[in-house]
C-alpha positions as CSV (number, residue, x, y, z in Angstrom):
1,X,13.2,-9.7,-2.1
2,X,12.9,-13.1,-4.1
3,X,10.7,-14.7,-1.1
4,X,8.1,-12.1,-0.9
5,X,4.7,-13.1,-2.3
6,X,3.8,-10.6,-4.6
7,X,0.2,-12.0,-4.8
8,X,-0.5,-11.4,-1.4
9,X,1.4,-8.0,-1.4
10,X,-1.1,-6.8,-4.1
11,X,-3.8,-7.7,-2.3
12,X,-3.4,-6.1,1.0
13,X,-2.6,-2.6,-1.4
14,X,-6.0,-3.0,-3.3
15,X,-7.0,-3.4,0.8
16,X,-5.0,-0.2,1.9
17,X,-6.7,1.6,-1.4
18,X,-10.1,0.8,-0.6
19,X,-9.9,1.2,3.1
20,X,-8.3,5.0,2.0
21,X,-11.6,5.5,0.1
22,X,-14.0,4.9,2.9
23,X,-11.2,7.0,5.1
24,X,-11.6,9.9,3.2
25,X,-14.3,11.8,5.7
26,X,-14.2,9.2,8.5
27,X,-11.8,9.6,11.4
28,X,-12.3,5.5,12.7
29,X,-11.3,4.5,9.2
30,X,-8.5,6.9,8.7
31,X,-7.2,6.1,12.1
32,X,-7.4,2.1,11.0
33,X,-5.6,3.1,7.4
34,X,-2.7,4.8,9.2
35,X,-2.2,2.0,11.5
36,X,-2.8,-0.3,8.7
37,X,-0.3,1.7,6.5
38,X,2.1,1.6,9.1
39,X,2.0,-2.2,9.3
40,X,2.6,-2.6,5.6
41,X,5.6,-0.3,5.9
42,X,7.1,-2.3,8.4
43,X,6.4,-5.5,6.4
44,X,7.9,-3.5,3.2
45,X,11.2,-2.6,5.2
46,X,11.8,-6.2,6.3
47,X,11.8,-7.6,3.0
48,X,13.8,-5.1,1.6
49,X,11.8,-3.2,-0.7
50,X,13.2,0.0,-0.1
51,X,11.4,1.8,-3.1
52,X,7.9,0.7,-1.8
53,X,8.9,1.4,1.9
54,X,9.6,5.1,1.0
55,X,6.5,5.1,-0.8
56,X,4.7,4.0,2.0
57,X,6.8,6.3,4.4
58,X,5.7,9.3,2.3
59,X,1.8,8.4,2.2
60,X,1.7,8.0,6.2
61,X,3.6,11.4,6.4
62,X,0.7,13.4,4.6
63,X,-1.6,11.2,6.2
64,X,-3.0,13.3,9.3
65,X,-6.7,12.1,11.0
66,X,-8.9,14.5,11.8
67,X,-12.2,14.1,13.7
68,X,-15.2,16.0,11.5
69,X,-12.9,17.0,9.3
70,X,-12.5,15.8,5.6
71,X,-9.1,14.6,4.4
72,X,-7.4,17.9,2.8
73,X,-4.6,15.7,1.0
74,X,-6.7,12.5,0.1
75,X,-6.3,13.1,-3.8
76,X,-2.3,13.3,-3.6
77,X,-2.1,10.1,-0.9
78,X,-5.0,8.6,-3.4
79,X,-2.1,9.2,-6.5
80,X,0.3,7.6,-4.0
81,X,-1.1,4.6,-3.8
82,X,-2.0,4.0,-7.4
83,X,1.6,4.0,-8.0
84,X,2.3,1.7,-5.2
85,X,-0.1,-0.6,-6.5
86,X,1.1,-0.5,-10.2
87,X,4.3,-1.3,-9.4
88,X,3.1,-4.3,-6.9
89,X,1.1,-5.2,-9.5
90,X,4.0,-5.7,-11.7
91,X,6.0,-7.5,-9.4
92,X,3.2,-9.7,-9.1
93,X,2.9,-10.4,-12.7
94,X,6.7,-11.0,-13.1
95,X,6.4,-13.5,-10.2
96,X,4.0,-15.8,-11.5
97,X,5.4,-15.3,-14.7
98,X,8.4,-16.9,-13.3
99,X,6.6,-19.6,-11.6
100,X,4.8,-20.7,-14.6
101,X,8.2,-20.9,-16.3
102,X,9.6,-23.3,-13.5
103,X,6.8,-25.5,-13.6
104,X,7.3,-26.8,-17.5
């Protein structure tokens, strides 16, 4: 989990969150979330990051396109992310933490 590139991890979830937004009552974009979602799970897995991976896991469970139909669980997936990204963001801020420490 050392190599990952937290940086770059929280940016594709402030990606996934705003691409959710503009999902909400739009089938295209929900369709491109889920498969979006779906990458980054599969991304999440083969680094190891088992806590974020079942995070992931449980937002694309509830996550069910509809066409003309608005997203009846996009307040609860919204929640989900917010915690996925808060504890990215963390990991993020530990990492260059740590590599402004090696650099003196």
């Amino acid at each position: 989990m050392d190599d990952i590139n937290w940086a770059e991890t929280e940016e594709e979830i402030e990606l996934l969150c705003k691409l959710h937004s503009d999902a909400i009552a739009n089938y295209e974009k929900c369709r491109e979330f889920a498969n979006r979602m779906s990458l980054f799970l599969s991304d999440l897995e083969d680094c190891g990051c088992n806590s974020l991976a079942n995070m992931a896991m449980d937002v694309l469970m509830n996550c069910n396109p509809k066409v003309a139909s608005h997203c009846e669980k996009a307040n609860m997936e919204q929640g989900m992310l917010e915690r996925m990204k808060s504890e990215i963001k963390i990991k993020s801020e530990a990492q260059a933490g740590s590599r402004g420490g090696q650099r003196s």
